[in-house]
C-alpha positions as CSV (number, residue, x, y, z in Angstrom):
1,X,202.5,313.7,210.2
2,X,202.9,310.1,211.7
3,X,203.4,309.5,215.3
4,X,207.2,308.4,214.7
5,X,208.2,310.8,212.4
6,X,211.4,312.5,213.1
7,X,212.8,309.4,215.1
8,X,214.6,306.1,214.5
9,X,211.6,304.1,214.7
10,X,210.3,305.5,211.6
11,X,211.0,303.1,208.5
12,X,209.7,302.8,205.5
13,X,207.1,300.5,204.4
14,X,208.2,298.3,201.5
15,X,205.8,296.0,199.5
16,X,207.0,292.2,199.7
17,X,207.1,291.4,196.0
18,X,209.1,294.0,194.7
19,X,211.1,295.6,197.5
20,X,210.1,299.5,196.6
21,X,208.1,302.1,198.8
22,X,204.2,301.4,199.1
23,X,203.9,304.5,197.7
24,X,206.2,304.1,194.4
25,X,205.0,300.0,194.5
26,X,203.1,299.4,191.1
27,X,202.2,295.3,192.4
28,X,198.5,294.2,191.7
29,X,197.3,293.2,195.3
30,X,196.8,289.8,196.6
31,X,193.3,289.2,196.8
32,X,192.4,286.1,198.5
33,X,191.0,283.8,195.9
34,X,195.1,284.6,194.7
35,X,196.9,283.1,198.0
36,X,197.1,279.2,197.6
37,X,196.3,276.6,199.9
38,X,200.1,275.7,200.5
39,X,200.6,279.3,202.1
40,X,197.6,279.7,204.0
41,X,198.2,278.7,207.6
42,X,195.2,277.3,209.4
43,X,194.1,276.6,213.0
44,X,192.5,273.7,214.2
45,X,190.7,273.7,217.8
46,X,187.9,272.1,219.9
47,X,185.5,274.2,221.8
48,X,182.6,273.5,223.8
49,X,179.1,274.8,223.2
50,X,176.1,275.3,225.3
51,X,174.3,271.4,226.4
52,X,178.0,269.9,226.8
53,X,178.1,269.7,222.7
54,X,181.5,269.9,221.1
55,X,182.6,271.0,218.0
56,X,186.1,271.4,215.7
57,X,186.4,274.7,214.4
58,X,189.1,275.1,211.9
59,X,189.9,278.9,210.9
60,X,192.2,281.3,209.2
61,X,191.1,280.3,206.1
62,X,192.2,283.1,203.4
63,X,190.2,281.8,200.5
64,X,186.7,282.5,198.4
65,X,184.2,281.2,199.5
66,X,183.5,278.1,197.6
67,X,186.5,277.1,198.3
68,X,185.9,276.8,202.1
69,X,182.8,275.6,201.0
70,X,184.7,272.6,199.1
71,X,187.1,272.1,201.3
72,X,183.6,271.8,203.9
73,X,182.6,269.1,202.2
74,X,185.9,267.1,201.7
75,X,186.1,267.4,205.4
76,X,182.5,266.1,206.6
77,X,183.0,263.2,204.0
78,X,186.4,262.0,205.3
79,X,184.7,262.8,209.2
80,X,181.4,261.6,208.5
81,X,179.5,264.5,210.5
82,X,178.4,267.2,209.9
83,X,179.2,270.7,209.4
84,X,178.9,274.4,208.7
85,X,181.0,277.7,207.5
86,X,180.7,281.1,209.7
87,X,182.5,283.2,208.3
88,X,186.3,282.3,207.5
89,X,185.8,279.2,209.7
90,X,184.3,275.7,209.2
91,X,182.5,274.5,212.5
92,X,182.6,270.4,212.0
93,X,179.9,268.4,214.6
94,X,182.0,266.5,217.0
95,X,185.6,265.9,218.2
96,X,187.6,265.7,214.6
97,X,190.7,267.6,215.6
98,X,193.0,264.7,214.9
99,X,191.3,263.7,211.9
100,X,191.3,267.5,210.5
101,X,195.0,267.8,211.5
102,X,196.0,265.1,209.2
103,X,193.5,265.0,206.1
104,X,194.6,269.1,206.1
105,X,197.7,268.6,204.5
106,X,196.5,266.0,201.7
107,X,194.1,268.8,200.4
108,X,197.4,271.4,200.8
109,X,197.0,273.0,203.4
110,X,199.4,273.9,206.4
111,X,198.0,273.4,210.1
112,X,199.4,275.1,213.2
């Protein structure tokens, strides 16, 4: 029994793609190396580390991971600095956001 059972609150839960019941939907699921880069949606911000160091961190990546990796690289060559990935997120050496912000959308991608 769900907790809004019985009242007006309680809908049903469709699948996107083909409009039925989760529960009758037969759709494959999305995995991520599936979503591409024009509808993933990604943040770019500066934060400060320890020692008054700065760095861009760019996140919300929905991707495998060699494609964050690529898209790493294309990044630190058009920055020239360096960089990592943690995680979903590539952490670029310095203050890039402006430079991230408009390279993003040449590669495909869309940027908060």
């Amino acid at each position: 029994m769900g907790l809004f059972d019985g009242t007006p609150l309680e809908r049903p839960v469709v699948c996107d793609r083909c409009g039925l019941d989760v529960r009758d939907c037969t759709c494959v699921p999305l995995t991520p190396e599936d979503i591409p880069p024009e509808k993933q949606r990604l943040n770019v911000r500066l934060e400060k580390r320890k020692h008054g160091r700065v760095v861009s961190v760019i996140s919300g990546f929905a991707c495998r991971k060699e494609q964050i990796q690529t898209t790493l690289t294309q990044l630190k060559n058009h920055c020239g600095a360096g960089g990592t990935v943690d995680g979903d997120c590539i952490i670029l050496q310095g203050d890039h956001v402006q430079r991230v912000k408009q390279h993003l959308p040449q590669l495909g991608y869309r940027v908060k």
